[in-house]
C-alpha positions in Angstrom: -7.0 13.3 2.0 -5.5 16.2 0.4 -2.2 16.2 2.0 -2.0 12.4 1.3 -2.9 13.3 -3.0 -0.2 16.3 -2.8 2.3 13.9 -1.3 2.2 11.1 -3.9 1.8 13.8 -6.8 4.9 15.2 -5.6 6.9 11.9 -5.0 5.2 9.9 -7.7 5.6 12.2 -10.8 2.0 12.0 -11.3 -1.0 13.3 -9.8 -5.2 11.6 -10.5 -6.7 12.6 -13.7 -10.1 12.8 -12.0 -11.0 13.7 -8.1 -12.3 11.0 -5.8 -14.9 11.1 -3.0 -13.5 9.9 0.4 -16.5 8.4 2.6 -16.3 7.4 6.3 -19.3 5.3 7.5 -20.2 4.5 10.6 -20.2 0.8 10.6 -18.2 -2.3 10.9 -16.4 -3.2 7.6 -16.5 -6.7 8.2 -12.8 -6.8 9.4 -11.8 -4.3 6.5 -11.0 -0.5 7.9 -10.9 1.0 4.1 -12.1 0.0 1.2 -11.5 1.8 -2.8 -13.2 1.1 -6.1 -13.1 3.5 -9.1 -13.3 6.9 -8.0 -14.4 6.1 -4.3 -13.0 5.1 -1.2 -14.8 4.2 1.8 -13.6 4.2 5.4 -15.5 2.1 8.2 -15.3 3.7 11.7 -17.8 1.6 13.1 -15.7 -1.4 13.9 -13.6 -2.8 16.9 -10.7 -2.3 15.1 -11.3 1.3 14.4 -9.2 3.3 16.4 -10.7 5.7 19.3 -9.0 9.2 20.6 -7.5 12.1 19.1 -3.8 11.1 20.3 -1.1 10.8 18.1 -1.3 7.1 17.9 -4.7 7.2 16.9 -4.7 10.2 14.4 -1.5 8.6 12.5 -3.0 5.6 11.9 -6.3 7.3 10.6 -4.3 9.3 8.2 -2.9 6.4 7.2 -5.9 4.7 6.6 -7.1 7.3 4.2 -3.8 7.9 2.3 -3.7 3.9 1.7 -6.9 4.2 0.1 -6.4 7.5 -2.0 -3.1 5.7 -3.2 -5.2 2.5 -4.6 -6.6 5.3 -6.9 -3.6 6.0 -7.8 -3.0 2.8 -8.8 -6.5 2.7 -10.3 -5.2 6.0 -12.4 -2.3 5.2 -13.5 -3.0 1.6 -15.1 -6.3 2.3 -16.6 -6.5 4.9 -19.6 -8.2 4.8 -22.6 -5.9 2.7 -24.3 -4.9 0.6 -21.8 -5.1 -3.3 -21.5 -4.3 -3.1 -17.9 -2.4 -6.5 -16.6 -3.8 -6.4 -12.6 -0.9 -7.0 -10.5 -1.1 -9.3 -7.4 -2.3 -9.0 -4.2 0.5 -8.6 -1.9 1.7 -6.0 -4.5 -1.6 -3.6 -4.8 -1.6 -3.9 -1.2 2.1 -3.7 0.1 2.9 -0.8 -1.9 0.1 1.4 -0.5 0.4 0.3 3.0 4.4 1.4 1.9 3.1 4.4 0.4 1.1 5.1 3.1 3.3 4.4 5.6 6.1 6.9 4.1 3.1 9.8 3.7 2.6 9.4 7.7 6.4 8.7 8.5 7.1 12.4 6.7 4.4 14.0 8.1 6.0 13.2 11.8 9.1 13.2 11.0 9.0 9.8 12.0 12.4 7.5 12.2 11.8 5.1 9.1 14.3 2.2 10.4 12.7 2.4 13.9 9.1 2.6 12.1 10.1 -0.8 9.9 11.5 -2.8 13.4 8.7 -2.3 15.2 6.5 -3.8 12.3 9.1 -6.5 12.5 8.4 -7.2 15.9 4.4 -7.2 15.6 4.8 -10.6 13.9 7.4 -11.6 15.8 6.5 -15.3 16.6 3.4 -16.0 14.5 3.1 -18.0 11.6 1.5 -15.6 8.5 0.8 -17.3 5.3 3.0 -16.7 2.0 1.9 -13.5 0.3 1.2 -15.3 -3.0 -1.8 -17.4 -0.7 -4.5 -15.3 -1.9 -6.5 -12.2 -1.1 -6.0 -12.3 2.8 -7.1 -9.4 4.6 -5.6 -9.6 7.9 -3.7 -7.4 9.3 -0.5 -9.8 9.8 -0.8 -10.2 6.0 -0.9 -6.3 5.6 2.3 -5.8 7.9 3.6 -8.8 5.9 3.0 -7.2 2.5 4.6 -3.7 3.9 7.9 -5.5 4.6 8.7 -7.0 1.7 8.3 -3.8 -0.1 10.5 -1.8 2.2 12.9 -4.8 1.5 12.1 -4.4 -2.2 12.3 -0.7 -2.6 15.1 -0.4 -0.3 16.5 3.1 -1.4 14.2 3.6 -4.7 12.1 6.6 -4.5 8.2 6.6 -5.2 8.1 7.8 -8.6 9.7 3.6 -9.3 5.9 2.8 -8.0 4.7 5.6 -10.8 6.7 3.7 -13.0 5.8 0.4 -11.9 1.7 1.1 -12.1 1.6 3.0 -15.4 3.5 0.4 -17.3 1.2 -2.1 -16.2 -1.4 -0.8 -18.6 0.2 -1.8 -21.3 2.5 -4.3 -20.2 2.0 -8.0 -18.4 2.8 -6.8 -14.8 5.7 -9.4 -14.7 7.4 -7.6 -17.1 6.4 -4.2 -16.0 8.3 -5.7 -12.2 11.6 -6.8 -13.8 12.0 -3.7 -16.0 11.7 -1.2 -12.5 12.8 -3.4 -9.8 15.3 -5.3 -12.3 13.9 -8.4 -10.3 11.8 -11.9 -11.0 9.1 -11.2 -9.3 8.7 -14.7 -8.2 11.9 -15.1 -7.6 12.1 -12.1 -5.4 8.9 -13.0 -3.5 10.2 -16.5 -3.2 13.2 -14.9 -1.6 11.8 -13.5 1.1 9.2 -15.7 1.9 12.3 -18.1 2.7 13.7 -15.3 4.8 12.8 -15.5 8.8 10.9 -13.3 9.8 11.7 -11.6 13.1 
């Protein structure tokens, strides 16, 4: 959890005004493997899902398990001060950006190949049929992959600290507006965009 906090300090400008409290139960989360409110996340081992081993496989997607939930604090930091009046952005965005987030934590830790990272997500959907992004909280892992792609298509070459941006201005700005001021995009439009793009 530490390495994942030190990470997005680093690359998002910013690090959380208060700690958090990281707990891994074992139990089955009901199809969810993490799980972050306020100032805790939870992780649920317990599951089918969970993954077994001490491989590489398995440890990189437990680290990026927990760094996905310390960055929804992040979020959570970032948008909610004392003078906020925080405008809660969608769900394909809270949840793309910190399986993106995530996923470049991990891909640094490894020294992972990003491009070859991003293709093979391509090719897990590869054939199905996922629902739009904008269908509603979802929380399969097709929609999860989903979400992740259109925000390496949206960040493209944009560092981190653009997420900093993105979530602070959110508490005080409609999170439409705080989009098209640091992605200089409609966010509808955008997401509209690549809905009607094929997937792989």
């Amino acid at each position: 959890m530490e390495g994942a906090r030190r990470f997005f300090a680093q690359q998002t400008g910013r690090d959380l005004k208060n700690d958090i409290t990281v707990e891994v139960l074992n139990k089955d989360g009901d199809r969810l493997l993490g799980y972050s409110y306020g100032r805790r996340a939870w992780i649920f081992a317990g599951g089918a899902d969970w993954p077994t081993g001490v491989g590489l496989e398995a440890t990189s997607i437990k680290q990026s398990l927990v760094a996905h939930e310390v960055f929804h604090n992040f979020q959570w930091d970032l948008q909610y001060t004392d003078d906020s009046l925080p405008s809660r952005s969608p769900f394909w965005i809270l949840e793309g950006s910190a399986e993106y987030a995530a996923a470049k934590y991990v891909a640094q830790l490894y020294a992972a190949d990003w491009r070859q990272f991003v293709e093979e997500n391509r090719a897990f959907l590869r054939g199905k049929s996922v629902p739009r992004l904008d269908a509603g909280t979802i929380t399969t892992t097709d929609i999860y992959v989903k979400a992740f792609l259109a925000f390496d298509a949206l960040m493209g070459a944009r560092p981190l600290r653009v997420l900093g941006d993105y979530f602070e201005d959110t508490g005080r700005m409609d999170w439409r507006n705080a989009f098209r001021k640091n992605f200089d995009l409609d966010p509808v439009a955008y997401l509209e965009q690549f809905e009607l793009r094929p997937l792989p």
